[in-house]
C-alpha positions, 0 to 999 in steps of 0.5 A, a space after each residue: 445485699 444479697 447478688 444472684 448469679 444471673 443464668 447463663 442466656 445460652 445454656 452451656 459455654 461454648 463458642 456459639 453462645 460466645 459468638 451471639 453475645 459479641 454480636 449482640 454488643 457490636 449491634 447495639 454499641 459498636 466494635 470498640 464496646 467489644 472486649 473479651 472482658 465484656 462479653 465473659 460478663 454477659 456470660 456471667 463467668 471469667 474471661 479465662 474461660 472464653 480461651 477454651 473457645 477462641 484464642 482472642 479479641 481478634 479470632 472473635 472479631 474474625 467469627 463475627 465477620 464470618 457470621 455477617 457474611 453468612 447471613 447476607 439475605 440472598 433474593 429470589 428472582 423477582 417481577 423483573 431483573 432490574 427489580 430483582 437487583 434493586 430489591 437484593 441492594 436493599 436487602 443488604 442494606 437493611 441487613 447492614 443498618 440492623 448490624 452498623 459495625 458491618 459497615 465499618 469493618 467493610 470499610 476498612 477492607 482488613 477482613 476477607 471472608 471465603 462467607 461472602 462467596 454466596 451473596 458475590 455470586 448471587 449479586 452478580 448473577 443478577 446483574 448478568 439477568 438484567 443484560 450486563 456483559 460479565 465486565 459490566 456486571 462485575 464493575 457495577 458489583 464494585 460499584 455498589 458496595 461503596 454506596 452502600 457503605 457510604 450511606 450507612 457510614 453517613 447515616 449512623 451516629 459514629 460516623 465522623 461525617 455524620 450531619 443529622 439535618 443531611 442524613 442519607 435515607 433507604 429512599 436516597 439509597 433505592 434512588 442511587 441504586 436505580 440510577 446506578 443501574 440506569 446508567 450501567 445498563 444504558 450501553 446494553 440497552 442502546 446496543 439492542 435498539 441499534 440491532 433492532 433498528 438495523 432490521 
């Protein structure tokens, strides 16, 4: 029997290419799929030779955070700041339904990334748009990752509280999300119509 060498799907070695292999295998088996070894056969060259490029597993895992971070999608303002805020939650959402080992390495909270910058201040600076004092904003910002998190954690297969008959649905997440906001504006809201029935 006759073996080809298959072509190299990046073109030249570089960390680039090494980089979109290893995401390629998160996405589609998960983090413990994701060895060096792995990906130097995706590339079809030897394991040695990734060592040109990153130094180990950990520096790769580290690469990898960095590129999820980089790739939040950030909203526009839409037709309203409520509306705005709920469609930027469900955009990270999806985004992080497309790359479930997201979810994990956000929860185990050991991968910091100056990357995440953009979509911090984004999200927060919707929440400001919508009438949350920078106290209220930032307290809804840390309450709607868990969530997030959460939902995705229980709607993924290697979830250890997965429940295929009870999984958590986009609908579910769109409703907390509403609710969540519902109740964090409510202060706010209740303030401006004191204002104005004090007139």
């Amino acid at each position: 029997m006759v073996t080809t060498r298959r072509p190299r799907p990046h073109g030249a070695l570089n960390r680039g290419a090494i980089l979109a292999v290893a995401r390629r295998i998160a996405d589609a088996e998960g983090l413990g799929e994701l060895t060096l070894r792995r990906v130097a056969a995706e590339l079809d060259t030897g394991q040695a030779s990734l060592y040109r490029h990153i130094a180990d597993r950990a520096e790769l895992l580290a690469l990898l955070v960095d590129d999820l971070a980089a790739g939040y999608p950030l909203i526009e303002q839409g037709h309203s700041p409520t509306e705005t805020v709920t469609a930027q939650w469900m955009a990270i959402y999806d985004y992080l339904a497309a790359h479930p080992w997201g979810a994990q390495v956000i929860a185990g909270g050991a991968h910091h990334t100056a990357a995440a910058t953009p979509i911090r201040d984004r999200c927060l600076s919707q929440l400001r748009a919508a009438g949350m004092t920078a106290q209220t904003a930032t307290r809804t910002y840390r309450a709607l990752w868990p969530l997030v998190i959460g939902h995705l954690l229980n709607k993924h297969t290697f979830s250890p509280t997965h429940d295929p008959a009870g999984a958590l649905t986009p609908a579910e997440f769109e409703w907390a999300v509403r609710n969540l906001l519902a109740g964090a504006l409510k202060p706010a809201q209740t303030a401006r119509e004191s204002g104005l029935s004090a007139h």
